[in-house]
C-alpha positions in Angstrom: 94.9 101.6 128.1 97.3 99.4 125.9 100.5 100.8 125.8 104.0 99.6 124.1 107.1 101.1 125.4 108.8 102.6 124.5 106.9 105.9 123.9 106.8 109.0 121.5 108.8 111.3 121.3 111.1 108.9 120.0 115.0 109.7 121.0 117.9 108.1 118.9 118.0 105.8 121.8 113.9 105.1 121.8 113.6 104.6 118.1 116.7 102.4 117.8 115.0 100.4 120.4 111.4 100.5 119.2 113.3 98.9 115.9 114.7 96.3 117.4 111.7 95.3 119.2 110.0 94.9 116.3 113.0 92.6 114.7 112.2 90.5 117.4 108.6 90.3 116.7 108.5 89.6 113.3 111.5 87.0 114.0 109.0 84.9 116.7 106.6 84.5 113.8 103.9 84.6 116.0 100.9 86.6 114.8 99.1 87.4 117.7 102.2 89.0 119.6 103.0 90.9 117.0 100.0 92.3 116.4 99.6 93.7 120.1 102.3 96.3 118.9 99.8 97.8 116.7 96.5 99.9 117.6 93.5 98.0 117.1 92.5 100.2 114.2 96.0 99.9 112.9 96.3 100.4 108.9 99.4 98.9 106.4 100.1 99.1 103.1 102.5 95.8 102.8 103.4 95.8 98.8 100.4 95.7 97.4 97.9 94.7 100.4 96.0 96.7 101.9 95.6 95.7 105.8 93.2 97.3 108.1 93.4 96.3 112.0 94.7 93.4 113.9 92.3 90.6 112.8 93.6 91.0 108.8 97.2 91.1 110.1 97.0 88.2 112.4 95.2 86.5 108.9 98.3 88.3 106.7 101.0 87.1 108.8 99.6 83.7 109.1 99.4 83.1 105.5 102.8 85.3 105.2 104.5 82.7 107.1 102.9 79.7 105.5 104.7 80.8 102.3 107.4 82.2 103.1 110.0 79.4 105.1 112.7 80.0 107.6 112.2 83.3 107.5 114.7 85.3 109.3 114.8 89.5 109.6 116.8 92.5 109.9 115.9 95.5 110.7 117.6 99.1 110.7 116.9 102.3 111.7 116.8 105.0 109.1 115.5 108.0 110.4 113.2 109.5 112.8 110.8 112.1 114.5 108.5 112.9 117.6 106.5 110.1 116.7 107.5 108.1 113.3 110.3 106.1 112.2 111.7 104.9 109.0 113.5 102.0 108.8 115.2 99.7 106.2 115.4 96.2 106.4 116.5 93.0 104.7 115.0 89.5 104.9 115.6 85.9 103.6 113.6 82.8 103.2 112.4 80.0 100.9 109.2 78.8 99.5 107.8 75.3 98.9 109.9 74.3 96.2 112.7 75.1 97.8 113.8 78.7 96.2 115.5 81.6 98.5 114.7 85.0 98.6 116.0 87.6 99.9 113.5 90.5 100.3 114.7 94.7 100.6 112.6 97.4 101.2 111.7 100.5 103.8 109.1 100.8 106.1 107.9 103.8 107.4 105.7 104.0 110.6 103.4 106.2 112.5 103.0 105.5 116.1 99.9 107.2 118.6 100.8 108.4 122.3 101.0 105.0 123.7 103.5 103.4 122.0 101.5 101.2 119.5 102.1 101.5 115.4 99.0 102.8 113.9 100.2 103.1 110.3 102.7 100.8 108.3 103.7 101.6 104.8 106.1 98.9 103.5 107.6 99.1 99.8 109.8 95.5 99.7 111.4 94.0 96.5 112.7 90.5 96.3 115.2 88.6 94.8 116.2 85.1 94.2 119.1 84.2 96.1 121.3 81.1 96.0 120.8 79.4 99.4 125.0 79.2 99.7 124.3 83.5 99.2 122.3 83.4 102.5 123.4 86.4 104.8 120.8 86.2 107.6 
């Protein structure tokens, strides 16, 4: 049995950890690690896309990242139970032509017994940044 520590019931410690392991994830741009964190079933709602298991977001975060350039993450815990977490985050990066972004938003997660995400609900909102406004 697959399992990603660490493991529900989340602590202030656990949860604060869980987030920043998925910071790191998401920051390695590699799809296929990132979707071992999530059960195989695993369902998102990612602004207006609909993702259902870890062959659509391997294929989401591929073409995520082929859009969105020198992307770079932050992630922060908001709140938490037994066996969710809500977290806020901010990101930045450009596209083709050269325009930043910087994207807000919440995510809130549901997570089974073994440590892997089985539901992501993600409301983001971006802006366009100047790239001397960068942050991240």
């Amino acid at each position: 049995m697959e399992q990603k520590l660490p493991l529900p019931p989340f602590t202030f410690e656990t949860a604060t950890q869980k987030v920043q392991l998925a910071e790191d994830g998401w920051n390695s741009q590699d799809p296929h690690r990132i979707a071992l964190a999530y059960t195989v079933d695993t369902e998102w709602r990612n602004r207006s896309a609909f993702i259902n298991g870890r062959d659509e977001v391997i294929k989401f975060l591929t073409e995520k990242w082929q859009k969105e350039l020198s992307y770079k993450l932050k992630k922060e815990l908001w709140a938490f139970t037994e066996n969710k977490i809500a977290v806020r985050f901010e990101y930045e990066y450009h596209d083709h032509a050269g325009q930043w972004f910087r994207a807000y938003g919440n995510e809130n997660w549901e997570f089974d017994e073994n440590g892997l995400m089985r539901k992501r609900f993600a409301s983001i909102n971006d802006l366009a940044i100047n790239e001397s406004d960068r942050r991240l």
